[in-house]
N, C-alpha and C positions, 0 to 999 in steps of 0.2 A: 817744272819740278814743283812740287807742294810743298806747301808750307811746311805738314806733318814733318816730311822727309829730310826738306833744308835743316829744320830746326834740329831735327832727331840724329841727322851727320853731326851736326855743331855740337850738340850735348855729347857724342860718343868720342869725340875727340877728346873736348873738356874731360871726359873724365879718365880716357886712359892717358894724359899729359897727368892729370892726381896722379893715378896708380904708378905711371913710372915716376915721379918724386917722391913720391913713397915708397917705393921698393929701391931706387936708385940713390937717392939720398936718407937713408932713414934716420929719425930721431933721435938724438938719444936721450933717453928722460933720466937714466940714473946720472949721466954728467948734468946735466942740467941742475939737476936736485943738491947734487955736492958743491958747483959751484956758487950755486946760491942765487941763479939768473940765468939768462940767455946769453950763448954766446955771441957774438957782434950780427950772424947771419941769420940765425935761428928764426928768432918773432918776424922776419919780413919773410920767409920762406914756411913758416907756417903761415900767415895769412893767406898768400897766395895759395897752398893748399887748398886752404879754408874758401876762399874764392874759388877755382876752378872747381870743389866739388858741388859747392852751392848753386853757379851757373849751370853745370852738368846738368843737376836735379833739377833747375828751374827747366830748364830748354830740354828734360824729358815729359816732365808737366804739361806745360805747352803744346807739344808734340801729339801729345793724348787728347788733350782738349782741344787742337783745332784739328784733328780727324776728323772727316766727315759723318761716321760713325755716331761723334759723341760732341762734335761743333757746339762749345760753350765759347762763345765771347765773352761774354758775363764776369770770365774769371778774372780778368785781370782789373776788372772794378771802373775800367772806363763809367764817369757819372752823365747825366743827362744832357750838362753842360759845357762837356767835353772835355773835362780836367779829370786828374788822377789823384785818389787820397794818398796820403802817407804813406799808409800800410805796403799798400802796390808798389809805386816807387821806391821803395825799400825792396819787399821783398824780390819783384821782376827785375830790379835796378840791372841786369846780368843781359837781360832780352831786351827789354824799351833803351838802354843805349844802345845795343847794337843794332837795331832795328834802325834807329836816328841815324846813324853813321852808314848805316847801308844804304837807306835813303838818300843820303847827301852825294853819297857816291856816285850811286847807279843814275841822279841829275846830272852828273856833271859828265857821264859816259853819254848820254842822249842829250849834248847841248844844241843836234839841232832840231829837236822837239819842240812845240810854244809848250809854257804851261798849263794854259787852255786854252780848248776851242769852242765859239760857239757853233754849236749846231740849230738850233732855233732862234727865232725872236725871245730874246731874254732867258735864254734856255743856253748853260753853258757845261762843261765837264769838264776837269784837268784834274792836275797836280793837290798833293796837299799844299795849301797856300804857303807853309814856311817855305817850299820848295818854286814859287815863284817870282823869288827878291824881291817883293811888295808889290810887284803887279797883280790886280784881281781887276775881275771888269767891271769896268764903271757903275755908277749909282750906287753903291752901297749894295751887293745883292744878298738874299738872303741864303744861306747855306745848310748842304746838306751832306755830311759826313760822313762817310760808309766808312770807317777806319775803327779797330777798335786797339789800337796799338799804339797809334799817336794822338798826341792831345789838339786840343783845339787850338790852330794857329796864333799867335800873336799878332799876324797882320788881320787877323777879322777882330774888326769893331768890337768895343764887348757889348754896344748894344744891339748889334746888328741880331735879325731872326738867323735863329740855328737849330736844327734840329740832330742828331745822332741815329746812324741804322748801324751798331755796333756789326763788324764782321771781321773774320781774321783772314788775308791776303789769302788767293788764292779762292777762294771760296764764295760763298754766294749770296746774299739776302735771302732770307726767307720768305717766299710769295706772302707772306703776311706783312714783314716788315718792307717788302717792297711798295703792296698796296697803301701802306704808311705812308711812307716816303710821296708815294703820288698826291695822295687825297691834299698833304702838305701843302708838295709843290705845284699845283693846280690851285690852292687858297691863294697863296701867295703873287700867281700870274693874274688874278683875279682881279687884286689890289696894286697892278702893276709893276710888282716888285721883280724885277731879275733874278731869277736862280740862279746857283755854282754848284754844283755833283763834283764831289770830289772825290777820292779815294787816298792812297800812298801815289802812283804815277798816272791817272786818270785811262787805267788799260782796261780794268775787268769789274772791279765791285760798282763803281762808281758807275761804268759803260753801262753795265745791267740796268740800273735805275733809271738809268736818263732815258734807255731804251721806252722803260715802260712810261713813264712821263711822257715823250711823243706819243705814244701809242694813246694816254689820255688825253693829250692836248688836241687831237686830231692832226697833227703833224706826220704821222704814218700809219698806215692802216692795220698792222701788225708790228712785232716786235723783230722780226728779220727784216721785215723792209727798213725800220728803224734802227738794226745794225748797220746795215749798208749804205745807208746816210751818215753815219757817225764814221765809220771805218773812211769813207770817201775824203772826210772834213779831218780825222785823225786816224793817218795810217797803221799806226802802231797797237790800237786797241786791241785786246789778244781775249774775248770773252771764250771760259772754257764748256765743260759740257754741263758741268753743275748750274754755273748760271744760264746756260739754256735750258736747263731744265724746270728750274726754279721760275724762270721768265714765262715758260708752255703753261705752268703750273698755275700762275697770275692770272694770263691771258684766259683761261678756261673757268678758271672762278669768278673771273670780271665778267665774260660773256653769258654765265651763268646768272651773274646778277640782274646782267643788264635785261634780260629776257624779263624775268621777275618783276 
């Protein structure tokens, strides 16, 4: 199920739990007025309004812009460094906690998953690293974030190389930000540093990447031969049609280049 869809249930829920405390408990502003305040239940039963219709609107927002239609990651302001401003936290504060706590959840439903695996020499993919109780793999490796919803872990270094290919779950790198992500992690095997692909569960944004990485490392000759290596090493990878499509997209403009 897509993100759109997940998000766009949740917001339609949120908002018809408003509509019935509103229609089922309503207001009244003229007591209020006379008595010169709130009575004892009032202001924490308006907040809560004021919450769930807030959540509603954000998580139909959301919903718009991660279609794949109109696929802006951008909006939630994810920075290059992998933190969120104020602004966002604030205003998302309704989606990036529950996004955290579905995360934490859905780890503890697949405990017998690793949080990463590697599939090459110093070529690795999982988990967001909050999500792998401070195990990341050895040497300090450099990181590459396909998440645009979670911040950049706590357990990476803050000097550690990091890069960001902003994407929202479900969805796919853009053959452009994918070619990014490669050109990156190819510098960086270069300088024999260990890469980590990551995503939210290490299933599908991340899987996309690392695909195309073997396919520039010379590790697999194509990007489905390079699913079927990774699927092999981590069962559970689920890449859908967008990111095969996006990956076809890649491969055809690399091999265009390479001609050139």
């Amino acid at each position: 199920m897509g993100i759109s869809l997940v998000v766009g249930l949740q917001a339609t829920i949120l908002l018809l739990s408003f509509l019935y405390l509103k229609i089922a408990t309503p207001i009244n502003w003229s007591s209020i007025r006379e008595e010169g305040g709130w009575p004892g239940w009032g202001l924490p039963s308006m907040f809560l309004r004021l919450y769930l219709l807030h959540a509603s609107l954000i998580g139909f927002l959301i919903a718009a812009a991660s279609h794949p239609s109109i696929n802006t990651p951008l909006l939630l302001g994810k920075k290059p460094d992998g933190t969120f401003p104020i602004w966002s936290m604030l205003l998302f504060s309704p989606f990036l906690i529950f996004i955290r706590i579905y995360a934490f959840a859905k780890k503890y439903k697949r405990k017998t998953e690793s949080g990463f695996t590697q599939v090459a020499e110093g070529l690795y993919v999982g988990r967001w690293p909050s999500l792998c109780d401070g195990n990341l793999p050895a040497d300090d490796p450099a990181i590459i974030d396909c998440t645009c919803e979670l911040p950049r872990s706590s357990s990476v270094l803050r000097n550690s190389p990091y890069i960001c290919v902003p994407t929202w779950d479900t969805r796919s790198p853009s053959p452009e930000g994918i070619e990014s992500a490669v050109r990156w992690a190819c510098g960086k095997r270069a300088q024999n540093k260990p890469v980590y692909i990551h995503c939210a569960f290490g299933h599908g944004r991340s899987v996309c990447v690392t695909c195309a990485v073997m396919v520039a490392m010379g590790k697999a000759e194509d990007w489905k031969i390079a699913e079927k290596m990774v699927k092999e090493k981590r069962p559970f990878i689920r890449m859908n049609a967008l990111h095969r499509a996006n990956l076809e997209d890649w491969s055809k403009r690399r091999s265009i280049l390479t001609k050139n």
